[in-house]
C-alpha positions in Angstrom: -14.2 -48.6 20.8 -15.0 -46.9 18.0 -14.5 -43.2 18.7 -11.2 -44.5 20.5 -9.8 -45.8 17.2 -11.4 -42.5 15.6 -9.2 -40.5 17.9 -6.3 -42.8 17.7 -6.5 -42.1 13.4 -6.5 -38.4 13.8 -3.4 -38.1 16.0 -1.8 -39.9 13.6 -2.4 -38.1 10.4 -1.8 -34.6 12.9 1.3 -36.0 13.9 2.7 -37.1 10.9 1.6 -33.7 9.1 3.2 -31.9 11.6 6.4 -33.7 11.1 6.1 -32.9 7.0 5.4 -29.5 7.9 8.3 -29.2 10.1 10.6 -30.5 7.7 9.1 -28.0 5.2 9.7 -24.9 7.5 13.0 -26.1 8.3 13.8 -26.2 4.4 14.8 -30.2 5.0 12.0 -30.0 2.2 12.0 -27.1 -0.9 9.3 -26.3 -2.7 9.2 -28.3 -5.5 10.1 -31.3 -3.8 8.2 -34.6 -4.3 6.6 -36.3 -1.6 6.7 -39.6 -0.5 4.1 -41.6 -2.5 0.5 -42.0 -0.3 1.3 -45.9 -0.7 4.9 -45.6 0.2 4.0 -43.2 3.1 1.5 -45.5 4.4 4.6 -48.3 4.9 6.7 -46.0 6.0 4.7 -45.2 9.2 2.7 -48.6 9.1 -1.0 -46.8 9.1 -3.3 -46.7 6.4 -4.1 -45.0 3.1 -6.9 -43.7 4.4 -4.8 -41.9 7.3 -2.0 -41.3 4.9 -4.7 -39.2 2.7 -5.4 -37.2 5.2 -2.2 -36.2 6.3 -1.5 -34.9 2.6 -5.4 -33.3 2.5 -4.5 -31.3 6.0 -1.4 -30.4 4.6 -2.6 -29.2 1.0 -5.6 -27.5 2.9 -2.6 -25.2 4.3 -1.1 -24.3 0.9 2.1 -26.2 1.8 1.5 -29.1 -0.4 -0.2 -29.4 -4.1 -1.2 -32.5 -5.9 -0.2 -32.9 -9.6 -2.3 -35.3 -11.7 -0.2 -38.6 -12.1 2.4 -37.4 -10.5 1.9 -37.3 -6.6 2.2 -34.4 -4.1 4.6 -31.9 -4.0 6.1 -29.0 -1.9 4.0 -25.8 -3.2 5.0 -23.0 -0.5 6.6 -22.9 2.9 6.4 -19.6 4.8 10.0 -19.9 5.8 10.7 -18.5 2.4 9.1 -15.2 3.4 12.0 -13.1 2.6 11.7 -10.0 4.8 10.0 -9.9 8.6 8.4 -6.5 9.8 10.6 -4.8 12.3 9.8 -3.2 15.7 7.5 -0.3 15.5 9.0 3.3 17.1 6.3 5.9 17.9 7.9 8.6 19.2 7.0 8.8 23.2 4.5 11.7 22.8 1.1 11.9 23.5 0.2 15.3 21.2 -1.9 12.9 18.9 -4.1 13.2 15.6 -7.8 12.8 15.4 -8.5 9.7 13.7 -11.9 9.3 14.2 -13.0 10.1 10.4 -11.6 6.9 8.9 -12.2 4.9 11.4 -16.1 6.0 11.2 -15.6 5.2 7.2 -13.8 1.8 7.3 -16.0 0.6 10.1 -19.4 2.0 8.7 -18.4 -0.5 5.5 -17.9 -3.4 7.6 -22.2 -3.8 7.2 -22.6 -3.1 4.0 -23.9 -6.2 2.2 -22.0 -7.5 -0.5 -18.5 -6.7 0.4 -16.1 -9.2 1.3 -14.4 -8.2 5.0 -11.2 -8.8 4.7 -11.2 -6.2 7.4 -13.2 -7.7 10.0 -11.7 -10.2 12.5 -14.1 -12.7 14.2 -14.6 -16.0 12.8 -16.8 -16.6 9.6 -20.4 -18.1 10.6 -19.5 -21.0 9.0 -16.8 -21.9 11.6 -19.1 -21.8 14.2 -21.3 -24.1 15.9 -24.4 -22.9 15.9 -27.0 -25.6 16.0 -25.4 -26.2 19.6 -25.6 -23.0 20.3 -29.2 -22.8 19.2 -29.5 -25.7 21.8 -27.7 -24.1 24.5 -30.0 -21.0 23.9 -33.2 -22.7 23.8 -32.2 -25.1 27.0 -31.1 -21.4 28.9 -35.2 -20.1 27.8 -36.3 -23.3 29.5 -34.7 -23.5 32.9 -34.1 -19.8 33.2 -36.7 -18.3 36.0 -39.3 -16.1 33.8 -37.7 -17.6 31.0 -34.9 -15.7 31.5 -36.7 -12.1 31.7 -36.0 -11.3 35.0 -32.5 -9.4 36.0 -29.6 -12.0 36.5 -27.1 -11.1 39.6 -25.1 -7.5 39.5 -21.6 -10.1 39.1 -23.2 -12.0 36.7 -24.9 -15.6 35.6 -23.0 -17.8 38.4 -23.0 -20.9 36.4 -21.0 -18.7 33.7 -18.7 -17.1 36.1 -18.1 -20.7 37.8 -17.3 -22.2 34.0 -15.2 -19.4 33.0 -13.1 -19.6 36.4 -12.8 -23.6 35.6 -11.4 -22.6 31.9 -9.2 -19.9 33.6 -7.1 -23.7 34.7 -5.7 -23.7 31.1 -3.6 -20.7 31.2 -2.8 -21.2 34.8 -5.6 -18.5 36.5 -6.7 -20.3 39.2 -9.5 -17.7 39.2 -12.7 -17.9 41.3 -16.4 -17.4 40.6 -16.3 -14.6 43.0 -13.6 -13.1 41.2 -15.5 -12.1 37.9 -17.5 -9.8 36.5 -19.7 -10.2 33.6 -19.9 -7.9 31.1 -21.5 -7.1 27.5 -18.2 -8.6 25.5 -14.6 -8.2 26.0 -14.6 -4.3 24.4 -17.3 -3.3 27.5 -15.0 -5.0 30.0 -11.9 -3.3 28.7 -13.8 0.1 29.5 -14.8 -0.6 32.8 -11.4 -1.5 33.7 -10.0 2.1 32.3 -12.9 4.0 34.1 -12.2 2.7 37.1 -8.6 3.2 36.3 -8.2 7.1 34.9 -10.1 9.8 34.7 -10.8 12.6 31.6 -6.9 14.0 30.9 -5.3 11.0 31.9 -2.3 9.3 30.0 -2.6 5.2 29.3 -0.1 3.5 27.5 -0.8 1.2 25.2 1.1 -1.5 22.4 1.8 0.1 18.7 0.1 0.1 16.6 -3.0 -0.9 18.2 -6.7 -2.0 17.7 -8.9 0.6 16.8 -11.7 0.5 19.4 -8.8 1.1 22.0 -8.7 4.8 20.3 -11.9 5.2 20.0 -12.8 4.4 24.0 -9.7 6.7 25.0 -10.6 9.2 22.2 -14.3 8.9 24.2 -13.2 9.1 27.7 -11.0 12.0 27.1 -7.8 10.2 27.5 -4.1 10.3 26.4 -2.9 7.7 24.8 0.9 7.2 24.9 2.0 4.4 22.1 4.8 1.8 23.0 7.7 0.1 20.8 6.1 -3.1 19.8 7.8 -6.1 18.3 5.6 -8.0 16.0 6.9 -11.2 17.4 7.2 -10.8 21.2 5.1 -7.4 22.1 6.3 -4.9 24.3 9.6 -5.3 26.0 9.5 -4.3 29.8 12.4 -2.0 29.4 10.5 0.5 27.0 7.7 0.1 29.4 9.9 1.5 32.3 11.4 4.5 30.2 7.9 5.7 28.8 7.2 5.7 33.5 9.7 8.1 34.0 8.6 10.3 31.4 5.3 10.5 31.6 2.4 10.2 34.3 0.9 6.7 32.6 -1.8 5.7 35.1 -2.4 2.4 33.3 -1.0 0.2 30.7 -3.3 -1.9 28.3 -2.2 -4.7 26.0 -3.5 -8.0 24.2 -0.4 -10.1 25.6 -2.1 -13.3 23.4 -2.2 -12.7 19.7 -2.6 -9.1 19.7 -4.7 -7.0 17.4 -3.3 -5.8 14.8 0.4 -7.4 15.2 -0.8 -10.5 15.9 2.4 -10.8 18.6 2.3 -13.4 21.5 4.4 -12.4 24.5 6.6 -15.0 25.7 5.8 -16.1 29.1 9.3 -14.7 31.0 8.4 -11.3 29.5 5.2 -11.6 30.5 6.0 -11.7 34.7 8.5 -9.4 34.4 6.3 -6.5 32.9 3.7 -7.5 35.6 6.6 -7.5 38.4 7.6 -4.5 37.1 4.3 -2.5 36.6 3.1 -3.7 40.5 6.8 -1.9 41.9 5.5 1.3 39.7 2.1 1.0 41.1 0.3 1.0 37.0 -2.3 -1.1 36.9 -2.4 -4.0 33.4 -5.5 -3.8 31.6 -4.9 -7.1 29.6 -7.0 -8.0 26.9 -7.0 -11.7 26.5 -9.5 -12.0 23.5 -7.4 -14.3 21.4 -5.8 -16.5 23.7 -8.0 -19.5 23.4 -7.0 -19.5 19.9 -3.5 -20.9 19.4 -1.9 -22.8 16.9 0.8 -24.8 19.3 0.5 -27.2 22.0 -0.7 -25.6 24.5 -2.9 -22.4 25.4 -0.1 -19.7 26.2 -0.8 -18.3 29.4 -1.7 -14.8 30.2 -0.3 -11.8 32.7 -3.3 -12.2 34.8 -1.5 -16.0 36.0 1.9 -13.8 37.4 -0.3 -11.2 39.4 0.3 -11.7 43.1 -0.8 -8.2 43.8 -4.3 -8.0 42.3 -2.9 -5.7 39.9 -4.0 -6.9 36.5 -7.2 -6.5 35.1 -8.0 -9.3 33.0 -10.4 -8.8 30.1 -11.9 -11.8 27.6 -14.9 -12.8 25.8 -16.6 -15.3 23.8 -16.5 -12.9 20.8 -13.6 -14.2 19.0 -14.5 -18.2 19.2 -17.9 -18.6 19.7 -20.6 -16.0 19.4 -19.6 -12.5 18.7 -22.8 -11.2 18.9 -24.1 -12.7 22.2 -22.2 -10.0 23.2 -21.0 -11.7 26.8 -17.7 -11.1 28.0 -16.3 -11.1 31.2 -13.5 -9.7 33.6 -11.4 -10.8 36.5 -9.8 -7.0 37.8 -8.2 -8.1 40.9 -8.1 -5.4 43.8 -10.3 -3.3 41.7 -13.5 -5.6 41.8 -15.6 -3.2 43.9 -15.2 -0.4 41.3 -15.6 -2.4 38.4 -19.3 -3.8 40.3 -20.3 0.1 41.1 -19.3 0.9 37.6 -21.6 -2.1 35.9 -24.3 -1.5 38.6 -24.6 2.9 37.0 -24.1 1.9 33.8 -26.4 -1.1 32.9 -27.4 -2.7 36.3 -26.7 -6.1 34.7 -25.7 -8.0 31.6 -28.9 -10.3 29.6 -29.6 -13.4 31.1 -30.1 -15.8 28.4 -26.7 -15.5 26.3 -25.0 -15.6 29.8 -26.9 -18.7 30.5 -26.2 -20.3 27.1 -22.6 -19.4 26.8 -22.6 -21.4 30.3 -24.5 -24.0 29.3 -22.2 -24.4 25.6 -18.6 -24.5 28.4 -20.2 -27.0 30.8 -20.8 -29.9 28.3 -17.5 -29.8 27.2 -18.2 -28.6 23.4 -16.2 -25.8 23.8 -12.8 -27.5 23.4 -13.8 -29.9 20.8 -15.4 -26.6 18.7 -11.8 -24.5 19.1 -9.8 -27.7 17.9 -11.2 -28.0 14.6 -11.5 -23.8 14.6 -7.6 -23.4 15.3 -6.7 -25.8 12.4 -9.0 -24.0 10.3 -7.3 -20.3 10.9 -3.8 -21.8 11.0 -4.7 -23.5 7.3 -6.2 -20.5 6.1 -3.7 -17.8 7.9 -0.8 -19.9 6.1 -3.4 -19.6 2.8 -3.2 -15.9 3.1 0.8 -15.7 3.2 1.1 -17.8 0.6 -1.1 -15.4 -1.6 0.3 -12.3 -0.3 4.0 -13.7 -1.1 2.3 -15.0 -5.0 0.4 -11.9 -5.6 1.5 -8.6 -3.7 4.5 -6.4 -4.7 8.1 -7.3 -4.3 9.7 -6.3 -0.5 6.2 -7.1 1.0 6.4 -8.3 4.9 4.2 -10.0 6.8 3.1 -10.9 10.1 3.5 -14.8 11.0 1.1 -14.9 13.4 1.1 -18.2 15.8 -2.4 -17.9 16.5 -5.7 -15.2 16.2 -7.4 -13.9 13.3 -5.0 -11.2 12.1 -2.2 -10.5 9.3 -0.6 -7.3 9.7 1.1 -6.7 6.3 3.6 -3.8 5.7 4.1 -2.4 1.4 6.6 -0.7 -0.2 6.5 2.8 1.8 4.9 4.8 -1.8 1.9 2.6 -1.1 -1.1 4.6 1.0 -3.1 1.9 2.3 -6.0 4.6 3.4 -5.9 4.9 -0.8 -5.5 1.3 -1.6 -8.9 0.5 0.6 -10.7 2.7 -1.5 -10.0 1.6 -4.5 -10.8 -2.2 -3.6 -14.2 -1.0 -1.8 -15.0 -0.6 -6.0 -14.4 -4.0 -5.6 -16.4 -4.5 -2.7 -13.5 -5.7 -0.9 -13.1 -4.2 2.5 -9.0 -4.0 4.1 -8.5 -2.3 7.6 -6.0 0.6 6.5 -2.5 0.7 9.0 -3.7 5.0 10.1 -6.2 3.3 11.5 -4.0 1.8 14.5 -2.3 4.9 15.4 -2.6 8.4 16.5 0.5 9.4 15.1 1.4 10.2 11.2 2.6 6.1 10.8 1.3 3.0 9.3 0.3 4.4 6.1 2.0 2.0 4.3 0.3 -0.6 6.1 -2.8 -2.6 6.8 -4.6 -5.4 8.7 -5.9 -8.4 7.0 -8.5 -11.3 9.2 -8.0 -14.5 8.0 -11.2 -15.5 9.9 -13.6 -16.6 6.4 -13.1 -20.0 4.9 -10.7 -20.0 2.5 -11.7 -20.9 -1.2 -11.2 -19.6 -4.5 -12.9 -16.1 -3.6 -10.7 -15.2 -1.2 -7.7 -16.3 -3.3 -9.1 -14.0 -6.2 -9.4 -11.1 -3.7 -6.1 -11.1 -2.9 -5.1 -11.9 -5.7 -6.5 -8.7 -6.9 -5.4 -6.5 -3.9 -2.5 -7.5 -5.2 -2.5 -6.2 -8.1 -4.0 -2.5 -7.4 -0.8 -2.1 -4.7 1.2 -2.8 -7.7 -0.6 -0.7 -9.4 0.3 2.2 -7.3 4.0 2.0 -7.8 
């Protein structure tokens, strides 16, 4: 009875901070704007103060609210206000690219330095995850394992993982099968079997601009060309641009993160979604879709992915743990339709298998049901702190800033004035020990340099705040 009321009390303070925000967004409420007293908004909605409190607390814990000693709570920043939104990128359709390798080698080599806060990194803080359970999980996988989990585990992978993964696949409308998976050593390994099995040294993929780093770097690797696509930071990559970059050029795959990509942060709207797979299985191109960050939306539901429109075995789905649970467990996982036998001769020469414990622990983590209750509390956190960050960046950084509004994910993809060199502005706040992701990173054209990627994936406090605060201040020091 008493969890049952406990439930019952948080979908009410949700719901009516929802409705606050709402009104907020849809400038029904200004900033500046008094709130309704806590006592007054407790009758209004008949609950207590308690749950009244807490409606405020989730809402100041977002930046969108402020209290003012003896006064109440007021409006303090909606993002609606955001004057300018970043328009949709245009690479030109050319696959004669730079060599970026160099400062991708220096911003990532900082990203272990001790000391230095990584605004540049984007998995979740340690303190958003749970690991005490999944220090339990880990310990209960040594126990039950065979040899305590020394001996190889199955070329496919852990079956209990593989059977949980194919039950979760339910949520974004998968309908996927045990058999139909293929574990691998994170999402990034996954993503590289799929493209081996999929092109060979000289080959031309196509892929979303700008776009995540370690996408270069395996193309850059496997002697690929990589051909970079109009992207709109909102919906992704229109099927239309997809079909004009075909008839120029010989793509023999397309990869994208359709969920919340990397560094936009864009989630493609379901409609667009089957038509690029409709049209990519009548061109005969394979999807290599990354869904890393779809588990973690801020709506309603979990948008679903490409891989839930393929009727032709034609996508290659790719996902991991590595974004909401344990990024360095390193287990990940794909489902790559007709391509499954390649993908199991390519895992079987490479690495034989994947390590049986983590397997066995992620499992053990998604059967009890942890899993869901763990994202709810870490999606509120990231929306909170990702509406923190705009906030700051619209308080601190240089007039004509834009921003990504990201509905979901770790990622802020910020665009200054075009006098600004990001790949300069990231070394002067490493004297800081600050770390950014520079915008020449995502490219291998001359674009972006204005630009850069921001995680909102640490706990936002006062240092962050102070960071950005002083970000702020060298960009403006540059003009």
């Amino acid at each position: 009875m008493k969890t049952s009321q406990k439930g019952k009390n948080e979908h009410l303070y949700l719901h009516i901070a929802d409705n606050i925000e709402q009104q907020i967004m849809n400038k029904v409420l200004n900033i500046g704007d008094k709130l309704p007293s806590v006592r007054l908004l407790s009758k209004q909605h008949g609950i207590s103060v308690s749950t009244a409190l807490q409606a405020y607390y989730h809402l100041e814990g977002k930046g969108l609210i402020e209290s003012r000693p003896q006064s109440g709570y007021y409006v303090r920043f909606s993002p609606a206000r955001f004057p300018q939104k970043i328009e949709k990128s245009n690479p030109t359709l050319t696959t004669n690219n730079k060599n970026v390798e160099a400062i991708i080698s220096e911003v990532y080599d900082d990203f272990a330095k001790p000391g230095v806060l990584q605004l540049s990194l984007s998995v979740p803080a340690p303190e958003l995850l749970p690991l005490a359970q999944l220090n339990k999980s880990m310990m209960q996988a040594l126990r039950e394992l065979p040899a305590s989990g020394t001996s190889y585990e199955q070329l496919q992978g852990n079956e209990m993982l593989r059977r949980q993964v194919a039950r979760w696949s339910m949520q974004w409308g998968g309908g996927l099968r045990a058999e139909d998976l293929v574990t691998t050593a994170g999402c990034m390994n996954a993503v590289a079997y799929c493209l081996m099995a999929l092109a060979k040294r000289g080959d031309t993929i196509a892929v979303e601009s700008p776009v995540y780093f370690g996408t270069l770097r395996l193309a850059n690797s496997m002697g690929l060309k990589v051909l970079e696509l109009p992207t709109d930071p909102d919906v992704g990559v229109d099927p239309d641009d997809v079909r004009k970059a075909l008839q120029k050029h010989n793509v023999k795959a397309c990869f994208l993160v359709s969920n919340f990509s990397n560094p936009l942060g864009y989630c493609m709207p379901d409609e667009q979604k089957e038509a690029l797979v409709k049209m990519l299985a009548f061109h005969g191109v394979p999807l290599v879709e990354d869904d890393l960050y779809g588990d973690v939306y801020f709506g309603k539901i979990r948008p679903r992915s490409c891989k839930s429109f393929d009727e032709e075995g034609n996508v290659l789905w790719c996902s991991s743990v590595s974004k909401t649970l344990a990024p360095g467990y390193r287990v990940g996982w794909t489902a790559p339709g007709r391509y499954l036998e390649k993908i199991k001769r390519l895992k079987l020469y490479h690495s034989i298998t994947t390590a049986t414990p983590q397997q066995a622990a992620i499992a053990s983590f998604l059967a009890t049901g942890r899993y869901e209750h763990h994202l709810r509390k870490l999606r509120q956190t990231l929306h909170a702190n990702s509406l923190q960050y705009i906030r700051a960046i619209n308080e601190y950084f240089p007039e004509g800033t834009k921003v990504t509004r990201p509905q979901g994910g770790f990622i802020l993809w910020v665009e200054l004035d075009k006098r600004i060199d990001t790949y300069l502005l990231y070394q002067d706040a490493m004297l800081s020990r600050i770390s950014i992701a520079p915008g020449s990173m995502f490219t291998l054209q001359e674009r972006y340099q204005n630009c850069m990627r921001l995680s909102y994936g640490m706990q936002w406090g006062p240092e962050i705040d102070r960071a950005l605060k002083k970000l702020g201040n060298l960009a403006r020091a540059m003009l």
